[in-house]
C-alpha positions as CSV (number, residue, x, y, z in Angstrom):
1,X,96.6,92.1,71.2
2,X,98.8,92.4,74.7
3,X,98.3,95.8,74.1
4,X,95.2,95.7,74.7
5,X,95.0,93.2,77.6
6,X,97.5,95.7,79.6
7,X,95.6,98.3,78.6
8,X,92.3,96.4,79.9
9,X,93.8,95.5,83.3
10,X,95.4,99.1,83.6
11,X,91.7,100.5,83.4
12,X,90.5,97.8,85.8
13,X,93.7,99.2,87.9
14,X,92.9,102.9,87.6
15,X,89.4,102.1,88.9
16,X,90.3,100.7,92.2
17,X,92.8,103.0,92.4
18,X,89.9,106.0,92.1
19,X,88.0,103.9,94.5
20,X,90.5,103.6,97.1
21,X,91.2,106.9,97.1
22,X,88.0,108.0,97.0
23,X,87.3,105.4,100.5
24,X,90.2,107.2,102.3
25,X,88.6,109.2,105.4
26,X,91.1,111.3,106.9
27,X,89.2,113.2,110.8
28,X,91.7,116.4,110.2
29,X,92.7,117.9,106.8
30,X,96.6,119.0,106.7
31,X,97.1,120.1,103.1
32,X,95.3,121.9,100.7
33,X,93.5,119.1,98.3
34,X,93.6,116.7,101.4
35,X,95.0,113.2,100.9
36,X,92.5,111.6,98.1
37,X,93.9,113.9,95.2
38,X,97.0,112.8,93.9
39,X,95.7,109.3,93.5
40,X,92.6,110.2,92.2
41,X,94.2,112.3,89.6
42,X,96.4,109.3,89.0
43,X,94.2,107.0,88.6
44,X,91.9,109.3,85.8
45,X,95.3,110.1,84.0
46,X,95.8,106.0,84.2
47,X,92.4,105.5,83.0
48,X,92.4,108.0,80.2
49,X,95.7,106.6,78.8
50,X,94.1,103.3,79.1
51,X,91.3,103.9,77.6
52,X,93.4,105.3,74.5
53,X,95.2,102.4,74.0
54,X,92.7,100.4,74.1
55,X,90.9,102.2,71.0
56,X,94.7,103.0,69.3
57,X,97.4,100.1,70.2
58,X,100.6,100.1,69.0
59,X,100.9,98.2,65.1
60,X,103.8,96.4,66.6
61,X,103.9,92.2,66.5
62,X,105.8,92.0,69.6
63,X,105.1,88.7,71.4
64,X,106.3,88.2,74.9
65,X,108.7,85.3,75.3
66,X,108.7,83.4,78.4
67,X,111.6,84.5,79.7
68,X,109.8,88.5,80.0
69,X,106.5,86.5,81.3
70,X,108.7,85.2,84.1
71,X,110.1,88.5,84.7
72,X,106.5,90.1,84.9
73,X,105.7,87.3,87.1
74,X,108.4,87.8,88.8
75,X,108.0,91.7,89.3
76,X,104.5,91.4,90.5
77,X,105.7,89.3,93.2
78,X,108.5,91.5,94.1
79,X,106.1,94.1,94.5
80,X,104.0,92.0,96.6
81,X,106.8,91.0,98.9
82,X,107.2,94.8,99.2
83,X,103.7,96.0,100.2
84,X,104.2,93.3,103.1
85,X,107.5,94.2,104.5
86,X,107.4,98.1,104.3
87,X,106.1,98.9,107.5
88,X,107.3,96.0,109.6
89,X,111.2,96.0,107.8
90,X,110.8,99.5,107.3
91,X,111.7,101.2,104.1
92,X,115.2,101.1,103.7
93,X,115.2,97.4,104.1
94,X,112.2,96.7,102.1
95,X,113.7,99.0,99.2
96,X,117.1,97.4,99.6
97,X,116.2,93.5,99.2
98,X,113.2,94.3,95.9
99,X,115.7,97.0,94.3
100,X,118.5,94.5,94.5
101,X,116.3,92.3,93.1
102,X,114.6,93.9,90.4
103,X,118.5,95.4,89.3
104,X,119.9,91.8,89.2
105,X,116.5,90.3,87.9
106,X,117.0,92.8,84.7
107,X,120.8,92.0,84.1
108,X,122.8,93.7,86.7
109,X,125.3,91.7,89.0
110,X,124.3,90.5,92.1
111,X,127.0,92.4,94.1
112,X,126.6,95.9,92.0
113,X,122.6,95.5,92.2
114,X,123.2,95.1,96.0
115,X,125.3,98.2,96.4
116,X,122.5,100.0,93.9
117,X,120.2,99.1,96.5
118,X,121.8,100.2,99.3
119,X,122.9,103.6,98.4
120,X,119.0,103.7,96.8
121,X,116.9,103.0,99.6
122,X,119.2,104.8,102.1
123,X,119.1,108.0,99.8
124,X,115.6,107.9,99.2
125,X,115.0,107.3,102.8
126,X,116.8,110.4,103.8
127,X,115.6,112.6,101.2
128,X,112.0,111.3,101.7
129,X,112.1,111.8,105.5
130,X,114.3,114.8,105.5
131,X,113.5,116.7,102.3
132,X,109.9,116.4,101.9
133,X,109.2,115.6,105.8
134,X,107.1,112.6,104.9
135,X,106.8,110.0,107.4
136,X,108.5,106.9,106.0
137,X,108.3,103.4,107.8
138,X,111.6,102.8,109.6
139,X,109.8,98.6,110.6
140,X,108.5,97.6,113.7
141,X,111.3,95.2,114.0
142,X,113.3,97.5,114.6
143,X,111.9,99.3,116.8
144,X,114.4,98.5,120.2
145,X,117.3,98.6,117.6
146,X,117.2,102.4,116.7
């Protein structure tokens, strides 16, 4: 049964998904596809694995206990939280605080999940903005600092 209510909201997810992507209007095209691509073709993959567990779940009686309901609850928040600092704490602090959060949410200790965190979101950062020359938020409160 929660098998198919995750599958069910991931459908309704891959939808909007499709549609935001598909709502993105870029004036000048700098690659290729252009910039609605990947996340339409994530959102079909989303929606096609949806839609097959939907039709085939899984035969296992698993039952969520509280304690992973508040965890879920506790994620989706996290991610929240995320979406609204990333461009005005800038990625590295964004991606420090939820990592650190998420490691010692699912069992790690608070001062090993912070150093996780660190080393993450300054990695990431780097090779993000360095590697792949994407522009990653470096926050608006920052921006006399650096």
């Amino acid at each position: 049964m929660y098998d198919r209510i995750f599958a069910g909201a991931l459908l309704l997810l891959s939808g909007l998904i499709v549609w935001a992507a598909l709502k993105l209007d870029v004036p000048f095209q700098y690659e290729p596809l252009g910039p609605k691509a990947f996340p339409v073709i994530l959102g079909v993959i989303l929606a096609i694995t949806s839609v097959w567990l939907l039709i085939k779940p899984s035969k296992n009686d698993w039952h969520p206990s509280k304690e992973i309901l508040g965890k879920i609850l506790a994620g989706l928040v996290l991610m929240t939280v995320y979406a609204a600092l990333f461009e005005h704490a800038g990625f590295i602090v964004a991606t420090f605080i939820v990592g650190g959060v998420f490691s010692w949410l699912f069992g790690e200790k608070p001062i090993r999940a912070g150093v996780y965190a660190l080393v993450m979101s300054v990695v990431s950062y780097f090779l993000l903005s360095s590697l792949l020359q994407l522009n990653v938020p470096s926050g608006t409160w920052w921006a006399g600092v650096f």
